[in-house]
DRENGUMI-864623 format. One record per residue (C-alpha): x, y, z; residue in three letters. Coordinates in steps of 0.2 Angstrom, whole numbers, plus 5000, padded with zeros to 4 digits. Example, Ala and Ser with C-alpha at 12.3 -4.5 7.8 and 13.67 -1.06 7.14 Angstrom:
2
SITE    px    py    pz  residuo
SITE  5062  4978  5039      ALA
SITE  5068  4995  5036      SER
***
This chain:
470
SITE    px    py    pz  residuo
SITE  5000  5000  5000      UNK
SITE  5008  5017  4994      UNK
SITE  5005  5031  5005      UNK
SITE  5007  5050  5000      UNK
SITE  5019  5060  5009      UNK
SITE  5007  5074  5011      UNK
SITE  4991  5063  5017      UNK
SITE  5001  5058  5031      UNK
SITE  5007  5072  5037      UNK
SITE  4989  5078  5035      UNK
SITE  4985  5064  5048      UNK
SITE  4994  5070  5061      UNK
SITE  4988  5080  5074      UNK
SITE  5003  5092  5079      UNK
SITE  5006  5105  5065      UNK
SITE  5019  5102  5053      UNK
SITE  5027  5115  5040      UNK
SITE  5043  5116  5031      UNK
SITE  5052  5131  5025      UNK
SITE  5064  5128  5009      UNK
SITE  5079  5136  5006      UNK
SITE  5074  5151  4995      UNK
SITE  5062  5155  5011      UNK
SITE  5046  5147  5006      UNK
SITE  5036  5138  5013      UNK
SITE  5034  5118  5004      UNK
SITE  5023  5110  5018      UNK
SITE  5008  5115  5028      UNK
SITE  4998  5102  5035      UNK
SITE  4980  5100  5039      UNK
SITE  4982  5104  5056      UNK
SITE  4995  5120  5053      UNK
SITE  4978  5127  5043      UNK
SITE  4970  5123  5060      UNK
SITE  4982  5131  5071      UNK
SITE  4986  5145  5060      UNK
SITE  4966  5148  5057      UNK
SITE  4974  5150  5038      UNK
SITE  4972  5141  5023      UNK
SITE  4986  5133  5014      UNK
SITE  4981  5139  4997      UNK
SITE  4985  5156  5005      UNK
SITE  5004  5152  5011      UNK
SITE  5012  5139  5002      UNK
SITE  5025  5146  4990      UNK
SITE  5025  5162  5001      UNK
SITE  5039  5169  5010      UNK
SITE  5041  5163  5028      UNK
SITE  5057  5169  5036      UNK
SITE  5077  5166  5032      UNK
SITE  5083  5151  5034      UNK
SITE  5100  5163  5036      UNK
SITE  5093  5168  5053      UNK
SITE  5088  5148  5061      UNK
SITE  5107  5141  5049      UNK
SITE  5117  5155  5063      UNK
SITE  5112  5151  5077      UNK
SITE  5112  5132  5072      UNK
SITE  5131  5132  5066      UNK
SITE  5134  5143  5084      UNK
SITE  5130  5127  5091      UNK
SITE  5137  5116  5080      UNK
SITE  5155  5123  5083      UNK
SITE  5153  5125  5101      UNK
SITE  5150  5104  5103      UNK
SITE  5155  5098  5086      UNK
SITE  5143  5092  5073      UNK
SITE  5126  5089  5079      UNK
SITE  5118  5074  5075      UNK
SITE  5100  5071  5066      UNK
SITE  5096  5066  5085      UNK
SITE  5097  5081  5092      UNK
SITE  5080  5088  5089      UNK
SITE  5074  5104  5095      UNK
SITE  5086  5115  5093      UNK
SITE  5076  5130  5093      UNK
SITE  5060  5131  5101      UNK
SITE  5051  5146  5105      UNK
SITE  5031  5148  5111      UNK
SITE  5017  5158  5106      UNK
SITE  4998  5161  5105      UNK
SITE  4988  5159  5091      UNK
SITE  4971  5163  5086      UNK
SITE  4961  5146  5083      UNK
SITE  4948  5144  5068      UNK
SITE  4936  5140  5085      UNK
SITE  4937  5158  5090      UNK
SITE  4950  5152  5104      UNK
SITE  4967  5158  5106      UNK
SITE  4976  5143  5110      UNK
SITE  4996  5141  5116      UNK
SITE  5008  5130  5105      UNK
SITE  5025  5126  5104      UNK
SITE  5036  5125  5089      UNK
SITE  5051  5115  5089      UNK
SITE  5063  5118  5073      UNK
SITE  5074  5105  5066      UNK
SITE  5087  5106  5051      UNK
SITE  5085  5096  5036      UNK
SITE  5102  5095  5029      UNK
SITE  5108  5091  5009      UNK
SITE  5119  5076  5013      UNK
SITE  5131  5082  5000      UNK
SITE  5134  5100  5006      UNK
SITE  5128  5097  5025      UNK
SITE  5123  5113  5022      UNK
SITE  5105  5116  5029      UNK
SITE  5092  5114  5014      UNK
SITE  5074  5113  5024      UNK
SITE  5068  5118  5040      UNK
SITE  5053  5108  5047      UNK
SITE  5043  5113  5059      UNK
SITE  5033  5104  5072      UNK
SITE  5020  5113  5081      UNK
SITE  5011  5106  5098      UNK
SITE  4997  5114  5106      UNK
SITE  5002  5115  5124      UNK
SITE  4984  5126  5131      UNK
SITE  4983  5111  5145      UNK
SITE  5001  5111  5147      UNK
SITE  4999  5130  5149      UNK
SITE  4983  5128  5159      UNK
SITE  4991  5116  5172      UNK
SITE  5007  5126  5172      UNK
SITE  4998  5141  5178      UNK
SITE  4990  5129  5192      UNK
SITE  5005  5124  5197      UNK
SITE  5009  5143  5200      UNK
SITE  4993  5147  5209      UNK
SITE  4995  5133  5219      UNK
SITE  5013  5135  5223      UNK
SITE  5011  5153  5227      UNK
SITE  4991  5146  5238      UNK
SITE  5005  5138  5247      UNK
SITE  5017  5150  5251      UNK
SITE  5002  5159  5259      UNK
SITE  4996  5143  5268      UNK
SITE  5014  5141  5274      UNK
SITE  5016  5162  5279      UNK
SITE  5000  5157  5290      UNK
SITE  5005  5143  5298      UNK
SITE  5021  5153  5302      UNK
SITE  5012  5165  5309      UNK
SITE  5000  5156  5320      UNK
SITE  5016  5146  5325      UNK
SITE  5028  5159  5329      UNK
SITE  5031  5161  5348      UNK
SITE  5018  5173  5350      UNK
SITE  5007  5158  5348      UNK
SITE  5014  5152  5364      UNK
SITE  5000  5160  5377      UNK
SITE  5009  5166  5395      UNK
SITE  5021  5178  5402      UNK
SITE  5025  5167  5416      UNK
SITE  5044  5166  5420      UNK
SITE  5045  5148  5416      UNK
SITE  5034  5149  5399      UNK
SITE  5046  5164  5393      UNK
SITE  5062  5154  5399      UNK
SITE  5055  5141  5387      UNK
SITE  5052  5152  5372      UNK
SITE  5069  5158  5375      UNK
SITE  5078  5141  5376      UNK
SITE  5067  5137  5358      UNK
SITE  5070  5153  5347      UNK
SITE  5088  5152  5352      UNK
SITE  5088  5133  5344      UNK
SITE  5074  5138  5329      UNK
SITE  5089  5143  5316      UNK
SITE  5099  5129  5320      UNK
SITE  5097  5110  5313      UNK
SITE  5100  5102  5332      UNK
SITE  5090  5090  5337      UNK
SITE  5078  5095  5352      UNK
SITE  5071  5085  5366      UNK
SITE  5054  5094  5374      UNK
SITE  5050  5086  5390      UNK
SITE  5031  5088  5399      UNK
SITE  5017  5081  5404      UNK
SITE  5003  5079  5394      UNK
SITE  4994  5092  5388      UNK
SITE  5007  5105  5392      UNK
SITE  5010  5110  5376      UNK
SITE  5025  5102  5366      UNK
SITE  5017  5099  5346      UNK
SITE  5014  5120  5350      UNK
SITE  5033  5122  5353      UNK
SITE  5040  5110  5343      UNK
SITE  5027  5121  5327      UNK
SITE  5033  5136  5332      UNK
SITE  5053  5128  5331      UNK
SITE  5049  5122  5314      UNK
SITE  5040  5136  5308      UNK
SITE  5053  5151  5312      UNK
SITE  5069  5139  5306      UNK
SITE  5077  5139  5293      UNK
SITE  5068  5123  5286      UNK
SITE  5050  5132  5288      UNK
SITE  5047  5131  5269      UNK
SITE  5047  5112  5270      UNK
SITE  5035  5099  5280      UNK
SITE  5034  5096  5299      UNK
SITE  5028  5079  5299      UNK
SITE  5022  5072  5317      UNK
SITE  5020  5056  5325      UNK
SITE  5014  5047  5342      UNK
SITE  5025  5033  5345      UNK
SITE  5011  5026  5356      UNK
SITE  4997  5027  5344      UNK
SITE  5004  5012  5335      UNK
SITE  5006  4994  5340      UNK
SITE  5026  4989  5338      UNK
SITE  5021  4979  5321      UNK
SITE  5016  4995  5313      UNK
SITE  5027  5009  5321      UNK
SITE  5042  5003  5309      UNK
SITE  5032  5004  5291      UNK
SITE  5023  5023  5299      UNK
SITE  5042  5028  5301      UNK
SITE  5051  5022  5288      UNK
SITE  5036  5016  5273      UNK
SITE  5039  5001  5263      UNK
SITE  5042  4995  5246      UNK
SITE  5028  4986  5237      UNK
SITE  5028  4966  5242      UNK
SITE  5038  4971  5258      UNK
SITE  5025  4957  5267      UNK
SITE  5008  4952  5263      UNK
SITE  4995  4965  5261      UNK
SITE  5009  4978  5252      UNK
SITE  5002  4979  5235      UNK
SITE  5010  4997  5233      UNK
SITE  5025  5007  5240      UNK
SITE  5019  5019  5254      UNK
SITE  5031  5031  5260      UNK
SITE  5037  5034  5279      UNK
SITE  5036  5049  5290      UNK
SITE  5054  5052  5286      UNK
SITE  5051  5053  5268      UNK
SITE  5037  5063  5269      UNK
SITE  5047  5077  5279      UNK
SITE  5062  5075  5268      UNK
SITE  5070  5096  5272      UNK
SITE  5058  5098  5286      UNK
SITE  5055  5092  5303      UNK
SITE  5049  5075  5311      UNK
SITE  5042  5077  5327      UNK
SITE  5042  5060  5338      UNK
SITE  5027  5062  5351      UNK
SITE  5031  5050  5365      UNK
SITE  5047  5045  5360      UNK
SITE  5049  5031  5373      UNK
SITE  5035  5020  5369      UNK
SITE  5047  5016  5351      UNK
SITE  5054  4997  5355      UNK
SITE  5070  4993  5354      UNK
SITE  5073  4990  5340      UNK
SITE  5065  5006  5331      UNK
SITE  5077  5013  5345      UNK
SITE  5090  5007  5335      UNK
SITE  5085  5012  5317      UNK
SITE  5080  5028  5322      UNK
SITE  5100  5030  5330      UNK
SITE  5105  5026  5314      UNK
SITE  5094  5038  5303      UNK
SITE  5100  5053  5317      UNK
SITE  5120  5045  5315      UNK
SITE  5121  5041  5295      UNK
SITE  5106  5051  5290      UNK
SITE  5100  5039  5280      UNK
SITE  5086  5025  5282      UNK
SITE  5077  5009  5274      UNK
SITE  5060  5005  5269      UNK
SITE  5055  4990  5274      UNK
SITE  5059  4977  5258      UNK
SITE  5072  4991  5252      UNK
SITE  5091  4987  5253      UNK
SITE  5094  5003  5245      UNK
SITE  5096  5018  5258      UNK
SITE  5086  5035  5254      UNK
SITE  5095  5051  5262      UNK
SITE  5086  5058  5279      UNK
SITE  5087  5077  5276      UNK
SITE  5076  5079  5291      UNK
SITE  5078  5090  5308      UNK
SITE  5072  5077  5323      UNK
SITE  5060  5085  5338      UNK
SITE  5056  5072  5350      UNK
SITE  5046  5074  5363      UNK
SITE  5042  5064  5380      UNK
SITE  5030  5064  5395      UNK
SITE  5043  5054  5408      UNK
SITE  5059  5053  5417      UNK
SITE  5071  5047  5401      UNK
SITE  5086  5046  5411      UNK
SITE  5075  5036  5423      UNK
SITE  5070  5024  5408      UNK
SITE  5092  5023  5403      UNK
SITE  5095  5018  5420      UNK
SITE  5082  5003  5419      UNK
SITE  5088  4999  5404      UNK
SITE  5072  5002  5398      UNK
SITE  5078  5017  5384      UNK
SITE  5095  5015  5374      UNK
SITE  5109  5027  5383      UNK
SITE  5115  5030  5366      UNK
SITE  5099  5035  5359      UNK
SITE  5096  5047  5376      UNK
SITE  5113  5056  5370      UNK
SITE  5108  5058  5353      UNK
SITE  5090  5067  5357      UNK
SITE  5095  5076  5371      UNK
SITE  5107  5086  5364      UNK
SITE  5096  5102  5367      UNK
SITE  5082  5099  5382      UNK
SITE  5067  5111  5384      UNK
SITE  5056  5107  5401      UNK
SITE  5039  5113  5397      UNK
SITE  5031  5117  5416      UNK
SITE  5015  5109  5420      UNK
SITE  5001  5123  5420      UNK
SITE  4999  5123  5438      UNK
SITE  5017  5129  5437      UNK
SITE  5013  5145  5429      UNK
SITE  4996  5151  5439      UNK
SITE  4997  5168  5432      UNK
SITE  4997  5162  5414      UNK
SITE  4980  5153  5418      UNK
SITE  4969  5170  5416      UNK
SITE  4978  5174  5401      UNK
SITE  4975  5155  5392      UNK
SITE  4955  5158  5400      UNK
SITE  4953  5176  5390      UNK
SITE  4963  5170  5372      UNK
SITE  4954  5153  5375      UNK
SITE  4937  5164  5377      UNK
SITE  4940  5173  5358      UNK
SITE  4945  5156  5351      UNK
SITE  4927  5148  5355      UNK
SITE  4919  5162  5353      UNK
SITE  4925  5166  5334      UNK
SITE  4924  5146  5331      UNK
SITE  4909  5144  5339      UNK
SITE  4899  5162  5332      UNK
SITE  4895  5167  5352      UNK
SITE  4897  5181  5361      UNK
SITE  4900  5177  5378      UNK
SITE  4910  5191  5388      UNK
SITE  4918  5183  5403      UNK
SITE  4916  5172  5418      UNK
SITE  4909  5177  5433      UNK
SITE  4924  5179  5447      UNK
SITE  4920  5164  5458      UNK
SITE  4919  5155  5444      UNK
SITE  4936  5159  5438      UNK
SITE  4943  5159  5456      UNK
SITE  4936  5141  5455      UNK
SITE  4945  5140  5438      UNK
SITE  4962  5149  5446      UNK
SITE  4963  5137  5462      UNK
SITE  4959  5120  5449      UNK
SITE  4975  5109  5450      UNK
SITE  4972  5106  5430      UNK
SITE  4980  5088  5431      UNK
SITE  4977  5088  5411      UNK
SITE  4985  5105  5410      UNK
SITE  4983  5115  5392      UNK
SITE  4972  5102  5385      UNK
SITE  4961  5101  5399      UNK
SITE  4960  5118  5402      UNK
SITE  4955  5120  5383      UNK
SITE  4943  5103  5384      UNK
SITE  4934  5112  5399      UNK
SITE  4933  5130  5389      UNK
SITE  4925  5123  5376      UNK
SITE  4910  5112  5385      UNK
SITE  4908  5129  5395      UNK
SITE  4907  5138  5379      UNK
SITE  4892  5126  5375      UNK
SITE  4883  5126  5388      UNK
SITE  4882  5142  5393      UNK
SITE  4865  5150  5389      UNK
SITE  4871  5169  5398      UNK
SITE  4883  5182  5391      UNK
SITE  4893  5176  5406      UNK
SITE  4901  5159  5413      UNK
SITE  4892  5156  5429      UNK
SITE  4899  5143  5443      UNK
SITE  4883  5130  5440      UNK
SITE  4892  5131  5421      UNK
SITE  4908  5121  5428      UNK
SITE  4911  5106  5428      UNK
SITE  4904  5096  5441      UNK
SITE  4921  5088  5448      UNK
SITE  4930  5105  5449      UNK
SITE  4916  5111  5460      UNK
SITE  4918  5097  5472      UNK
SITE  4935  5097  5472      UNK
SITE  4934  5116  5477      UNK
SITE  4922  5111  5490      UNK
SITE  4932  5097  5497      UNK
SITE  4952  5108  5498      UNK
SITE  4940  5122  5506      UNK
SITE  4933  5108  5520      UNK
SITE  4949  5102  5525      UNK
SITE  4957  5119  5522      UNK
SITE  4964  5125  5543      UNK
SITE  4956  5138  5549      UNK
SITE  4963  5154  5550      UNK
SITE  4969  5153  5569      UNK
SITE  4973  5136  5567      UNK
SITE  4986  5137  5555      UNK
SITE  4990  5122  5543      UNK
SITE  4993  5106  5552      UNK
SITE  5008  5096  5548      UNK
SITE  5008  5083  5533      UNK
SITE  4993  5095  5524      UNK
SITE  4995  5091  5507      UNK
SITE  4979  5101  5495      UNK
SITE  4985  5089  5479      UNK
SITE  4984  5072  5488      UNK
SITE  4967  5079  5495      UNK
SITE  4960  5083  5478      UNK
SITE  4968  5068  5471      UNK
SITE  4958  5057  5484      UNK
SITE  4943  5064  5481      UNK
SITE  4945  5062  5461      UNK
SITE  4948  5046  5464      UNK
SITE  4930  5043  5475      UNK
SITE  4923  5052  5462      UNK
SITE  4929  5044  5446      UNK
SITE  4926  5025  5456      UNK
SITE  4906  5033  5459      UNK
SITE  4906  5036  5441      UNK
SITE  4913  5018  5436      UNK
SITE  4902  5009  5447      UNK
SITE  4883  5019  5441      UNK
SITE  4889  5015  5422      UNK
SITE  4893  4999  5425      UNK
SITE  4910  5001  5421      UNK
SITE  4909  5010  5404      UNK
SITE  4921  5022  5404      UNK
SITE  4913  5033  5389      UNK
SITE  4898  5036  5401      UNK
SITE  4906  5039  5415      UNK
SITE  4916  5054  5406      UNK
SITE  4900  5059  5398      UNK
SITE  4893  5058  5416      UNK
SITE  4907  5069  5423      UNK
SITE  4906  5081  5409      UNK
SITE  4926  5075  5405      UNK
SITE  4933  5071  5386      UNK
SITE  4936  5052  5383      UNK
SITE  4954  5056  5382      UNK
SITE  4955  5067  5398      UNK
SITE  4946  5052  5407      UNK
SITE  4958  5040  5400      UNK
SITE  4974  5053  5409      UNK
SITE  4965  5054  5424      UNK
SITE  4960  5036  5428      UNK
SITE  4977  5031  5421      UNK
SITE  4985  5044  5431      UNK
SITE  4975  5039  5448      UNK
SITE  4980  5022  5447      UNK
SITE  4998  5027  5446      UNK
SITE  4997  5035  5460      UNK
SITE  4989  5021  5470      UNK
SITE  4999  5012  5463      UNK
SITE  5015  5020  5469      UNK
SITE  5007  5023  5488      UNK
***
């Protein structure tokens, strides 16, 4: 079957022309008539452009690497918008290439191939509005994490944002220590977000939300058929913060042996997936984070010495809430405009006993509970102000019960007096009470007490520590 030369080129669907030497154009396709919105009735045979102008800048190129090679396509390209026979203006690209008398090698036609790039355009310019969405995105959360974010003018809160903004602009690793709730995602944010990786992900991570059999592939990802179940490569927290920062929540509950990969991705900066034997690079900045003694956990051999010495190269202490008393009105008034914007209210206060009530709390669940309580209190309340029969019914009692066995005033305080034990005894009694009229169902009983699941969970865990220890 014989094909003519100008039937296929009318079949393809970029553009095709060629200019001959005495500047004319010899070739316009079907879809150049298109493109062009021209006929080729009206161009063929007409003067195009010197091929004196594309032969220069070709032989410039030629000299400086030698002679160029039928391969090597595209030496000129240039872009442009052209009127479509739709109406449309549409974006194509036109890449040049020589055609060269095999006798002379001197360049006899130029062809032209021309591709309409309008989607390639369209997603270009998405990639621009999105790149620049996420500049602003990122300016936000830099903002919003910037150590303003961190609420308090306490002594040991401002010793902590020191200690933080002198580390930000370096690439040491941190280790934040604190009970829960204090705090440390917030500090270890506003680390990330005023470094000099703040451009780049902060990827975090509880340790102890994941069963050991699990923590390894969350950390590190895996390659596809890694074990059963992998049908595709999914990659690790590390991976995913690759030029940011990984944040390891609860960095003791890792086992031992995830201790010892994670030495090595701090040491070698590299790591594995699982079913990988090729490393990937680790450009990550490490912020860990605990709630416990970790030199206690080294001693009992319970925590890898090495590892210790590897995160806590820089230690910040956040202080428990009931540490910084004089921050807890401030938290109580930022915590007030949060709900009230979120929450379209307009309650203006709290009633002061209420918020002496609120001041004299122990907050055993620190931030977080302060914040759990806010928001219920924010919810309930039908006034313009928080009113004491708002609060929570355990830090009433627990008010009632430090002012029963407060001394009296020409008593003094008898010896061993101790209000915490007090008000943990009576949590205790009262989380028990709760237990046993729900039959043991620990979501009731929260619901009962007006408490989170969560902040349940810390305190029942946290009371039987303490029984446990006495």
């Amino acid at each position: 079957m014989k094909f003519d030369l100008h039937q296929v080129l009318d079949s393809a669907r970029d553009g095709i022309f060629i200019v001959g030497r005495d500047h004319r154009l010899v070739l316009f396709n079907h879809a150049c008539e298109e493109l062009y919105n021209v006929s080729r009735e009206d161009v063929i045979n007409k003067a195009c452009w010197k091929l004196s102008d594309f032969e220069k800048s070709w032989r410039e190129a030629a000299s400086a690497g030698g002679r160029i090679s039928y391969g090597e396509l595209g030496a000129k390209k240039e872009r442009m918008v052209l009127p479509h026979k739709s109406g449309k203006q549409v974006w194509v690209e036109t890449i040049y290439t020589p055609i060269l008398d095999e006798e002379t090698n001197e360049i006899a036609y130029v062809m032209g191939v021309i591709k309409d790039i309008t989607e390639l355009k369209d997603m270009e310019r998405e990639k621009e509005r999105l790149q620049m969405e996420i500049g602003k995105i990122r300016g936000e959360l830099g903002s919003k994490y910037d150590f303003s974010s961190i609420i308090g003018r306490s002594t040991p809160i401002m010793q902590v944002m020191k200690l933080a903004a002198e580390v930000a602009q370096e690439n040491t690793t941190v280790m934040l220590v604190g009970e829960s709730g204090t705090g440390k995602e917030l500090v270890a944010k506003a680390i990330h977000y005023n470094s000099r990786r703040a451009d780049k992900p902060f990827v975090a991570l509880n340790c102890s939300a994941f069963p050991e059999t699990l923590i390894e592939s969350e950390l590190f990802g895996y390659e596809k058929g890694a074990f059963t179940g992998a049908e595709k490569a999914k990659p690790g927290k590390i991976q995913l913060a690759y030029g940011g920062t990984l944040f390891l929540d609860e960095v003791t509950e890792m086992s031992p042996a995830t201790q010892a990969k994670i030495l090595r991705v701090i040491q070698e900066r590299e790591f594995e997936p699982l079913g990988s034997v090729k490393p990937q690079r680790a450009d990550i900045r490490i912020i860990a984070a605990t709630n416990k003694d970790l030199e206690a956990l080294v001693e009992k051999g319970q925590f890898r010495d090495d590892l210790f010495y590897r995160l806590f190269v820089y230690p910040i202490t956040i202080p428990p809430l009931r540490e910084r008393p004089e921050d807890l009105e401030p938290l109580i008034e930022h915590l007030l405009e949060k709900f009230n914007h979120d929450m379209a209210k307009r309650i203006q206060g709290i009633a002061p006993e209420a918020l002496q009530m609120l001041k004299n709390y122990h907050w055993p669940g620190n931030v977080r509970e302060l914040q759990n309580v806010m928001e219920r209190l924010m919810i309930l309340s039908k006034g313009e102000t928080i009113q004491v029969d708002d609060l929570p019914h355990y830090i009433v009692e627990a008010m009632k019960l430090s002012h029963s066995r407060e001394p009296g005033t020409g008593d003094g305080i008898p010896p061993g007096f101790s209000l915490e034990n007090s008000v943990n005894r009576f949590e205790s009694r009262i989380i028990q009470q709760a237990l046993q009229q729900c039959g043991q169902n620990k979501s009731r009983a929260a619901n009962l007490l007006g408490l989170s699941r969560s902040t349940f969970r810390y305190k029942l865990s946290r009371l039987k520590g303490l029984i446990n220890r006495n």
